[in-house]
N, C-alpha and C positions, 0 to 999 in steps of 0.2 A: 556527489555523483548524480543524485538526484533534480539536483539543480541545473546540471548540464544536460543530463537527458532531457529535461523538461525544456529546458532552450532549445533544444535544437528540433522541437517539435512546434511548443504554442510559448512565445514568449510572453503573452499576456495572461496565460495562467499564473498562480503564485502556489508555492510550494504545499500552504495551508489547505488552497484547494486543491490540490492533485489527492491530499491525505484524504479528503471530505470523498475525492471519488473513489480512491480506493478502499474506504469502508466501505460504500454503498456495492464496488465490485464483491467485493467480501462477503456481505450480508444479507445482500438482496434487498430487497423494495424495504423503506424502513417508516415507522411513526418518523412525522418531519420534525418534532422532537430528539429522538432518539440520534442522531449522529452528533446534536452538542454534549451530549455525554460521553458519547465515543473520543471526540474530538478534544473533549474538557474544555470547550468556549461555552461561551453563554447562548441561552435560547435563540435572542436576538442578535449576536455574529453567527452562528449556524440559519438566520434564516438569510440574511444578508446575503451570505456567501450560497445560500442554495438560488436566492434570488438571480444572483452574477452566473450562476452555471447552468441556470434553466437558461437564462437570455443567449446562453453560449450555445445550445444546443447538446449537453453535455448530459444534462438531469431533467426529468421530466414529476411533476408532481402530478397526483389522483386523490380526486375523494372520494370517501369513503360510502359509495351508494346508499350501505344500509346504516350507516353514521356521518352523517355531513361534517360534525366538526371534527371529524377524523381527518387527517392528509395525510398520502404517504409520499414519500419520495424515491425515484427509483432511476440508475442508471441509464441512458439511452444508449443505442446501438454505438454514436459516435463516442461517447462517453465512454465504454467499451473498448471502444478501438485504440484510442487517446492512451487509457491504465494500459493494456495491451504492450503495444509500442513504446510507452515512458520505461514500462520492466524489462520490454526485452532492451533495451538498452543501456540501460543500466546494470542488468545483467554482464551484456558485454563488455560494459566496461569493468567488471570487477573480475571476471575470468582474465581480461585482460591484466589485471593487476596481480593476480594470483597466478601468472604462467611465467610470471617474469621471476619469480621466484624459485631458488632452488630447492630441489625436492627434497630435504633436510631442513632445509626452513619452511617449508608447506605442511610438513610432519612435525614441525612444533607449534604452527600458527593452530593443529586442529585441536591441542587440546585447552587453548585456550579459547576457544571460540565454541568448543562445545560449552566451557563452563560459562560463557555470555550467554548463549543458548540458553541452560539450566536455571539461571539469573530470572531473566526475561519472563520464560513460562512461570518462575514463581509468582513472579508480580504479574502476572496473565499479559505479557505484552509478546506474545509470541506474532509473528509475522510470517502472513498468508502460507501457514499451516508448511513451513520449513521443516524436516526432521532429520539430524544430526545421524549421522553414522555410529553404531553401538560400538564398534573396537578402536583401539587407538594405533594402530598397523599402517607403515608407512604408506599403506599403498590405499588408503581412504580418500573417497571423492568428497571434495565439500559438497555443501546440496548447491551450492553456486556456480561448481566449478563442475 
């Protein structure tokens, strides 16, 4: 889904870096270190890849006044726009996939999808602050849907 939304916006992004922007959406301005940790690549494909999305107009790096060998790097407004619209559409496509669905099958899909939820936040890979609905009642919205 991810990969269609991102097509139908900037086909020369790669999905790798859509992830790279949307930590930096997430995080705000970060050490230019700090997102290959996030990311689990090495120093040097995090800088690569910051190098291809500063040229894009996407990320903007800073140094650090009162530390020079400081850098941060930090989302730009188009960069912004970009995370923005690749969600909202991807979004739509999943509400799309979830309405097609009978509402007895939506009221089983939520308990399992809470416990991927539950999953996830253990291994801290919760994404951009989702939170699941506490009852299991047919009539629960996904946080997608």
């Amino acid at each position: 889904m991810s990969a269609r939304a991102l097509a139908g916006i900037d086909d020369r992004l790669t999905l790798p870096q859509l992830r790279a922007l949307v930590v930096l959406e997430d995080n705000g301005p970060l050490k230019l270190v700090s997102p290959a940790g996030m990311l689990d690549v090495n120093p040097s494909t995090a800088m690569r890849m910051t190098d291809r999305l500063e040229a894009a107009g996407l990320a903007a790096r800073k140094v650090n006044p009162t530390n020079r060998r400081e850098v941060t790097v930090r989302l730009t407004e188009k960069g912004s726009s970009l995370v923005g619209e690749v969600l909202t559409r991807r979004q739509a496509e999943v509400d799309t996939l979830v309405s097609r669905l009978a509402p007895h099958e939506r009221a089983g899909l939520l308990p399992g999808l809470r416990a991927v939820a539950a999953a996830a936040e253990e291994l801290g890979l919760t994404d951009r602050g989702a939170r699941w609905p506490a009852t299991g009642e047919a009539g629960d919205r996904l946080p997608f849907g």
